[in-house]
N, C-alpha and C positions, 0 to 999 in steps of 0.2 A: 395264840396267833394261828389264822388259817393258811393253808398257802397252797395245796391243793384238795381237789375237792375226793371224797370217797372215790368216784367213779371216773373214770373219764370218756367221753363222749367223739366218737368219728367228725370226722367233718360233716358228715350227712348229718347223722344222727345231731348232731350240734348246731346245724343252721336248722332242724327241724325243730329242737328243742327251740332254739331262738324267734323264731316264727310265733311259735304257742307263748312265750312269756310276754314275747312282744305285744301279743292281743290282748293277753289277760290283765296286764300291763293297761295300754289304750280304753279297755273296757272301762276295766274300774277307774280311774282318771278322770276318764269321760262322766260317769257318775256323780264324782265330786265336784271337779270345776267347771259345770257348763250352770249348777248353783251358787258355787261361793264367787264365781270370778263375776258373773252378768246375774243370773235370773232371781236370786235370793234379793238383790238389792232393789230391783224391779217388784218382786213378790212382796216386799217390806214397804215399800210403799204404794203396793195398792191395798194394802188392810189398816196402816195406819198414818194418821194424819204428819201433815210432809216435814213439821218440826218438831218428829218424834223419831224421824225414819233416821236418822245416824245414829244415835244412842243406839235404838233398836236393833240394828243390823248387828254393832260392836257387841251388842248381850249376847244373838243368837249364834254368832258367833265363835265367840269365847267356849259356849255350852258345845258347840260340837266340835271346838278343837281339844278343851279337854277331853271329850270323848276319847278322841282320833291317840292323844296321848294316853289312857290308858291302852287302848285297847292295842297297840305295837307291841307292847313288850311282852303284853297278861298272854295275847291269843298266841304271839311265838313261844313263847315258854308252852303255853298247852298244846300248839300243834308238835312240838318237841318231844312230847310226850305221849303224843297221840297213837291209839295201838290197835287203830282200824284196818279192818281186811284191804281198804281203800288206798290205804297211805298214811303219812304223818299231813301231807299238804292238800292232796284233793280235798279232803270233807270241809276244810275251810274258807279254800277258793270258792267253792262253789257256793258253799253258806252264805257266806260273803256278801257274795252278789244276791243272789235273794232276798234276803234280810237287808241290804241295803234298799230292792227296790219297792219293798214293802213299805219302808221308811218312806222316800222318795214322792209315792202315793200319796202319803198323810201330809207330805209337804206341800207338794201340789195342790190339794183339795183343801186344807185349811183355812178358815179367815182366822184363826185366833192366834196372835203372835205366842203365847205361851202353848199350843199344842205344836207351832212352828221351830219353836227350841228343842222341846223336846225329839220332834221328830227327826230334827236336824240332828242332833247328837247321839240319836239311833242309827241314822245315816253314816254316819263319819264313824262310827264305832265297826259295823258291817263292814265299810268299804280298807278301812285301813284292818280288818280283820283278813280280809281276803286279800292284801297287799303283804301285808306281813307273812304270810303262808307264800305268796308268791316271789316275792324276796328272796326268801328264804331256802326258794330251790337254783337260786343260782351258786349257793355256797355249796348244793347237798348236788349237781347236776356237772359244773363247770371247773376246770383245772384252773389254777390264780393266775398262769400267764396266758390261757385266753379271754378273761375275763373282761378288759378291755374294748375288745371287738362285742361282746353281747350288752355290756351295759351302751357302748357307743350305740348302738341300735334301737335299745329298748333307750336310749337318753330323748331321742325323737316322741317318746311316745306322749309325755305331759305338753310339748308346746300343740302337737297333732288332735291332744282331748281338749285343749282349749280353745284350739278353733273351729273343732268338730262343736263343742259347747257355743262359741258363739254364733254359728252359723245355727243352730237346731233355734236359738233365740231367737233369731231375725227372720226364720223361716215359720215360725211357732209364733202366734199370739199368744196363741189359748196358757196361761198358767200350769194347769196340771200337766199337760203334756209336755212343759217345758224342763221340767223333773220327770217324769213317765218315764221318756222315751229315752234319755240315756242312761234308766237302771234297765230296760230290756234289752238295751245291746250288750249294758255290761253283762247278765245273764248268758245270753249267746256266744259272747268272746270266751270268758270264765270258761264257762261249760266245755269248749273247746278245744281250750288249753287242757284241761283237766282229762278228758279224755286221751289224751297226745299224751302227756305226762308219764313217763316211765319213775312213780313213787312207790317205790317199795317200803314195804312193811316194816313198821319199827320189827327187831326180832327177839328183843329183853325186853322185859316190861323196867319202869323207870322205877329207879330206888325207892321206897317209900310210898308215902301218899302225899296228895297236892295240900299242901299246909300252909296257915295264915303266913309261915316264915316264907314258906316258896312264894306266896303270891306278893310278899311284899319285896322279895329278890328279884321278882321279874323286872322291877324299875330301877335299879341300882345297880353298880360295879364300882369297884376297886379302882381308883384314879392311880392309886401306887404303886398297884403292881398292875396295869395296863395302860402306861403312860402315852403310850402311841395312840390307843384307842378314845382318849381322854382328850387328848389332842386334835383328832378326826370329828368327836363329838364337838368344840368347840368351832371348827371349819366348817362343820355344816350348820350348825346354831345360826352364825354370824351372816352366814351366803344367804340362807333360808328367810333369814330377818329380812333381807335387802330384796327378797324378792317375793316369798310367801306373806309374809309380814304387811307388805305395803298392797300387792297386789287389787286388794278386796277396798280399796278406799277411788282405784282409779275412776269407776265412775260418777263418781259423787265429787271428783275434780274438775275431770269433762265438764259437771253441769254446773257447780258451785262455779268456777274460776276460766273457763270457754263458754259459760254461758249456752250447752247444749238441751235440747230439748231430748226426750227419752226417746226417739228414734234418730238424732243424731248423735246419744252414746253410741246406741247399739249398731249404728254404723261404723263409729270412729273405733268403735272395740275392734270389730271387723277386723277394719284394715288394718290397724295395730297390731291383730293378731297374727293377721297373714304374714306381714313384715317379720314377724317373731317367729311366726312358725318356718319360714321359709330360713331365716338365719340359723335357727336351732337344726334344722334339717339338715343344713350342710356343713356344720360345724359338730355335730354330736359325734357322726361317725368315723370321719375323721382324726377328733381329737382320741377316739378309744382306740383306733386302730393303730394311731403314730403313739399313744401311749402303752402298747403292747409291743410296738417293732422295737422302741428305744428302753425299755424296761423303766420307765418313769411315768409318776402320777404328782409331784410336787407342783412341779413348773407348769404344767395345764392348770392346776386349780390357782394356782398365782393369777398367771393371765385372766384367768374367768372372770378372779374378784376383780381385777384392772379395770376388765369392758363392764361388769356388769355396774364398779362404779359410775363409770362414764354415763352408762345409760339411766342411772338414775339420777347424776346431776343434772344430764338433759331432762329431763322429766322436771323436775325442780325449776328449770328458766323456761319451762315449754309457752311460749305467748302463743302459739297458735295447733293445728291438730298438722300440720304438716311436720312440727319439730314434735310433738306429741310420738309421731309414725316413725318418723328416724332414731327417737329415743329407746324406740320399746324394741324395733329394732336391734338397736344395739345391746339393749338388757337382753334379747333372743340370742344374741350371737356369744354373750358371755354365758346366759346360763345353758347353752347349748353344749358349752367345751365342758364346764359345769356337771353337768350330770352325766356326760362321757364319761367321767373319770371316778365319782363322787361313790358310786355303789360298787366300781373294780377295788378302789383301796379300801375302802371300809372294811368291804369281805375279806381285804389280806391280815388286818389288824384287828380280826375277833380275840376277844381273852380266851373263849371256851370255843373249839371245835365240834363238841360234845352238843351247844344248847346255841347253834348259829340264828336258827328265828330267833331266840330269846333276843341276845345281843342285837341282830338287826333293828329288832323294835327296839331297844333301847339307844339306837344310833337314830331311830327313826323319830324318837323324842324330838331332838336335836329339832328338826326340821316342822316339828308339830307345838312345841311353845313355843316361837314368836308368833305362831297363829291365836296362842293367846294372848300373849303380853300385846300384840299391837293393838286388836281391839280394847285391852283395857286400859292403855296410855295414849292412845287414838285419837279421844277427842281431849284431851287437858295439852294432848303436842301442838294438834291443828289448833288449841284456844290461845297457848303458849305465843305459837308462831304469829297468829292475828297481832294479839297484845304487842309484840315486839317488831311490829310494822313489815314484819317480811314476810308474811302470808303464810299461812296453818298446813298447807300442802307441800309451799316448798322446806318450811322448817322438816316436815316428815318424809319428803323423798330425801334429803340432803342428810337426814340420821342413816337412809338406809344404807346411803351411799358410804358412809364410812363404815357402817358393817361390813360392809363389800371389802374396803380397803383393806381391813384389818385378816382378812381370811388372806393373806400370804404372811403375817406371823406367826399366826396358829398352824398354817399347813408346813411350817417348815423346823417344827419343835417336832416332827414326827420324825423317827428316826430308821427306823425296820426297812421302811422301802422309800428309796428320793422318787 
């Protein structure tokens, strides 16, 4: 278990650090979901024919969520280890983001759906490489009781990249730029951070050498002797399912089931997102900062899962884009309290202090397979749901919604901190 961090940081010094994580944060975000959430699904069906494009989409994916899963736990364990004059974390932020916008490039420019997976799963491997390394300095940077207030802050940053993302869509025709242009800022943000970053040098080199046993330990831990942590891993699975999970099907609802055409997704994304982002806004840093004042993190993630089911029931009965707007809304306003809290407890209930990226990315799992399982149960739910008369979408928001439910059993099997 962690509880405080090596260092502890001034107030200066700590809303400066929070500023830099904050970007680098945003950056990388911004690189991922302005693809998985609007332009991938767009991208997929202008190279392939229009009753290929769901399959299609759930393939490519799957291919760069399991990416995104190895690469949390592998690159934290190697930045852990890392014993560069740089740091254990710069070399990776920054890598990160280059190597994603190289990916990025090849997405953009692609017609061939099979150079498009791959490149997708180059992408998501970079970006959660440079997120894990980033992560990873709020354990190695921040004391456990202000943790709170910095993930509240940095909780803003995923609804902020998805609107940053949708708006780069609506403003961007062109394809390649629609991927370009959020791995250049991610670039720019990173780099930033990375400079600001006070990462000192590993100062022992690490036992050993990196062996088939170490790299197959980067993805596992000890349920029995880290039962709080095992606990935390299933609260974020269940929350992540109800929202990462579903997330990447909503435009293919808009037009399957509102009947939109693709510039009245990409409007309806829009506003949708704005409603979310603006909820998320004001709910993130709040919920880390009263979750810091009251010394709890239980009952925030309770509540989260509350709203954020609500908001996917509404998604479920939405007959129109005005209930559409107030639903995703409310999914903003729960996953906003959500992610306030979700990266403060996690970092209190590591097993190893010693190998904190490690664990993060194996927390980070968590959050990164229902990005596969949904694409690969995707379409046999939405076939499921057809067949049984109550419609393929709402059977599948209506699953996510009781993931949602279920994250206040799980978060209160945790016991170390309420």
């Amino acid at each position: 278990m962690i509880d405080e961090a090596p260092q502890s940081l001034t107030p200066l010094s700590l809303g400066r650090y929070a500023r830099g994580y904050f970007a680098s944060s945003f950056g990388l975000y911004l690189a991922v979901f302005t693809p998985s959430m609007v332009a991938l699904s767009f991208k997929v069906k202008h190279i392939v024919p229009a009753d290929q494009a769901t399959s299609t989409l759930s393939a490519i994916l799957s291919v760069g969520a399991f990416a995104a899963l190895v690469a949390s736990p592998l690159v934290g364990r190697l930045s852990d280890r890392t014993m560069s004059h740089y740091g254990r974390r710069r070399p990776w932020i920054l890598g990160g983001a280059i190597a994603a916008l190289a990916a990025l490039a090849v997405c953009g420019t692609t017609t061939s759906p099979v150079v498009l997976a791959v490149a997708w799963g180059c992408t998501q491997f970079a970006v959660n490489a440079g997120l894990a390394a980033t992560n990873a300095t709020l354990a190695d940077q921040v004391p456990g009781a202000s943790r709170g207030k910095v993930t509240g802050m940095v909780g803003m940053t995923s609804p902020l990249a998805i609107l940053g993302g949708t708006l780069i869509v609506n403003l961007i025709a062109a394809d390649p730029w629609r991927f370009i242009v959020p791995g250049i800022v991610a670039v720019g943000l990173t780099g930033w951070f990375a400079t600001r970053l006070n990462d000192r040098p590993r100062r022992t080199a690490p036992a050993g050498t990196f062996s088939i046993k170490d790299f197959a330990g980067s993805f596992v831990f000890n349920p029995r002797k880290s039962p709080d942590f095992a606990w935390m891993w299933a609260t974020r699975f269940l929350a992540m399912f109800g929202y990462y999970g579903i997330a990447a099907y909503v435009p293919y609802f808009l037009e399957n089931s509102l009947h939109l055409d693709e510039s009245g997704v990409a409007r309806t994304m829009l506003i949708s997102n704005i409603a979310a982002a603006i909820a998320m806004i004001i709910a993130s840093p709040i919920a880390g900062a009263l979750s810091d004042r009251f010394g709890k993190r239980r009952p925030f993630l309770l509540l989260a899962g509350v709203i954020m089911a609500a908001g996917l029931a509404g998604m479920a009965a939405a007959p129109s884009v005005a209930v559409v707007v107030v639903a995703q809304g409310t999914l903003g306003l729960g996953v906003g309290i959500y992610f306030a809290v979700d990266l403060a407890l996690g970092s209190q209930v590591l097993p190893n202090p010693e190998e904190s990226a490690k664990d993060l990315g194996v927390l980070n799992v968590a959050a990164v397979l229902p990005q596969i399982l949904a694409p690969a149960f995707g379409p046999g739910i939405l076939a499921a749901g057809t067949a049984m008369g109550i419609g393929g979408y709402t059977l599948w928001f209506l699953l996510g919604s009781a993931a949602c439910l279920l994250v206040g059993l799980t978060v209160y099997r945790i016991r170390a901190f309420k």
